[in-house]
Phi, psi and omega in degrees: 000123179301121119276154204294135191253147178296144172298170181284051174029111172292162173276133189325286208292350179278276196325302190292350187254354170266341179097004193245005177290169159307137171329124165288151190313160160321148156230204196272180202289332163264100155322097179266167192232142155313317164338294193302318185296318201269340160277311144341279205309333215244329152294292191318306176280326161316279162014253168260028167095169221265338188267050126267354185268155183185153168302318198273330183293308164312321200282299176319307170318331185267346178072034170253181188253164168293327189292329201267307157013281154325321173301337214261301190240090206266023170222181152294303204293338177286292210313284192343296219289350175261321171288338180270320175305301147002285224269022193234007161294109194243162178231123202259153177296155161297150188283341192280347164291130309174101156178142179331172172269342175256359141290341179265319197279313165296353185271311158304356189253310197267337158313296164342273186304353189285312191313314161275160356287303165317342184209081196295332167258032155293331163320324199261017165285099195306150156273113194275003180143186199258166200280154194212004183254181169332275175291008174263310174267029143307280216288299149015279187288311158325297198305309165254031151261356174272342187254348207304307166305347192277118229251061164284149169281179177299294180334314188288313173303322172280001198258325185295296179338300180329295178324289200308340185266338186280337195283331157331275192301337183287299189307315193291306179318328161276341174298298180283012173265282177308319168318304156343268181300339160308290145012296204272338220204216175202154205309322208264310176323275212315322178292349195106329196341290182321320201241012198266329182297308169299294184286016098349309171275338166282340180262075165250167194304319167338281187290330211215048204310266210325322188254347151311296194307336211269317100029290167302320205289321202108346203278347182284337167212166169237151208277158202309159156320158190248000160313343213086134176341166208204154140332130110335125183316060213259008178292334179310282178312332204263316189278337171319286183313301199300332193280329180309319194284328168294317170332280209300308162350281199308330207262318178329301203295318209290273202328311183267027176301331179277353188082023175253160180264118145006108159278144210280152220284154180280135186300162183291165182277002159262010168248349171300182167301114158356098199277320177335141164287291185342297168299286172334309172299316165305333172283324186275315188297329183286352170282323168323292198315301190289346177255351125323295167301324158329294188307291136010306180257312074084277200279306193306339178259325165005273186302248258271000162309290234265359188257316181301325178304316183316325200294288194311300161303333177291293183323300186296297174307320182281343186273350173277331191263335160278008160259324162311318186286341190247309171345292192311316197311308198276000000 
């Protein structure tokens, strides 16, 4: 007979966004709240980005010490995975709206970026697994009630989310990346605009047969507004990407309508294998190479992850013990 194994302890920042953590210690006499900490932290990251939030920085905002901070919220990674949660509140439609499956998924798509847009440095939050708090498996759940007629399996279906969140989260991250620098600069910087006379002569059909004509043509950037410079427009390309990524669904479903699995399409002939020995070997040696420098660059944002995180902790552990030391003092 198995024994039962006990379930597993969500993790404290899971546990505080479902609402099921333990009660935090007394805190000082103005009370503070998870609420309150996790909103501060999120003016804050609005603001200045998401590496402007720290523990001392919320608790200083708050007219509190870092120590009371702690009693609430005992890591920055817990306040992130509760600041993300916060900015991941969507306002989901009724289930009783009426609409296609390629209109519910654009509307979800288009939720999404409303969500980075409002809160731009949810982009620079890594995905660390699947999702497990409230409002993530909310959205989760929106997604496949827009699909729910769509005569996909369960696999297929969470494998398209993928697709669509990641094509979200991509597209928004360059929208507010280029917004920046439009910002910061003017529309002929950011497009290339500026630069097309000179690198004309470098792009020549010789080097660039395929990227020359586009280049003589015009077509590699577009030119400024006659208003004065502007951001570039990137809503064209972006409904571009969507209705194709829609496409493909549609077209995906129409194959497998008799309930045969699709055969599969034959590689281009420059993906087929090599027949060359020679060649073959050069290719599998130039793939070592590149997945060695992967590994390589891999371990190297490793280190400097892990020296910053050391940096973070060193900091926060000195800042605890000079308020003990002023505690003692006092």
């Amino acid at each position: 007979m198995n024994e039962q194994r006990p379930d597993p302890e969500l993790p404290r920042g899971v546990a505080l966004a479902w609402g099921v953590a333990a009660h935090p210690q007394r805190g000082p006499k103005r009370e503070l709240s998870i609420e309150r900490i996790v909103e501060v932290a999120i003016e804050i990251a609005d603001a200045e980005g998401l590496a402007a939030v720290s523990m001392s920085r919320v608790a200083t905002t708050l007219g509190f010490t870092t120590m009371s901070l702690y009693r609430y919220v005992t890591s920055k990674d817990d306040l992130i995975l509760l600041m993300q949660e916060a900015a991941s509140e969507l306002p989901v439609p009724d289930a009783s709206l009426e609409r296609g499956w390629r209109d519910g998924i654009t509307a979800w798509v288009l939720g999404i970026r409303a969500g980075y847009e409002a809160h731009p440095w949810l982009v620079d939050i890594p995905v660390s697994g699947a999702p497990i708090t409230p409002n993530a498996l909310m959205i989760v759940d929106w997604f496949l009630r827009e699909v729910r007629d769509l005569p996909l399996s369960d696999g297929e279906k969470m494998s398209s989310l993928l697709m669509f969140t990641s094509y979200a989260r991509a597209t928004s991250a360059q929208d507010r990346d280029i917004a920046r620098a439009a910002a910061a600069t003017d529309q002929a910087e950011v497009t290339g605009e500026r630069y097309l006379s000179t690198l004309t002569e470098f792009v020549t059909p010789e080097r660039f047969p395929y990227l020359a004509p586009l280049f003589l043509g015009g077509g590699y950037v577009e030119e400024s507004a006659a208003d004065g410079p502007s951001a570039p427009n990137t809503a064209d390309d972006f409904v571009f990407g969507l209705q194709r990524m829609l496409d493909g669904i549609q077209t995906y479903v129409e194959q497998h309508s008799d309930g045969l699995p699709a055969a599969p399409a034959p590689l281009p002939p420059s993906l087929e294998p090599p027949r060359d020995k020679a060649v073959r070997e050069a290719a599998k040696l130039r793939r070592e190479a590149e997945r060695a420098l992967r590994e390589a660059q891999k371990r190297e944002r490793e280190a400097v992850r892990g020296a910053r995180e050391r940096a973070e902790r060193d900091r926060e552990r000195a800042e605890r013990e000079q308020e003990r030391a002023a505690q003692r003092k006092g």
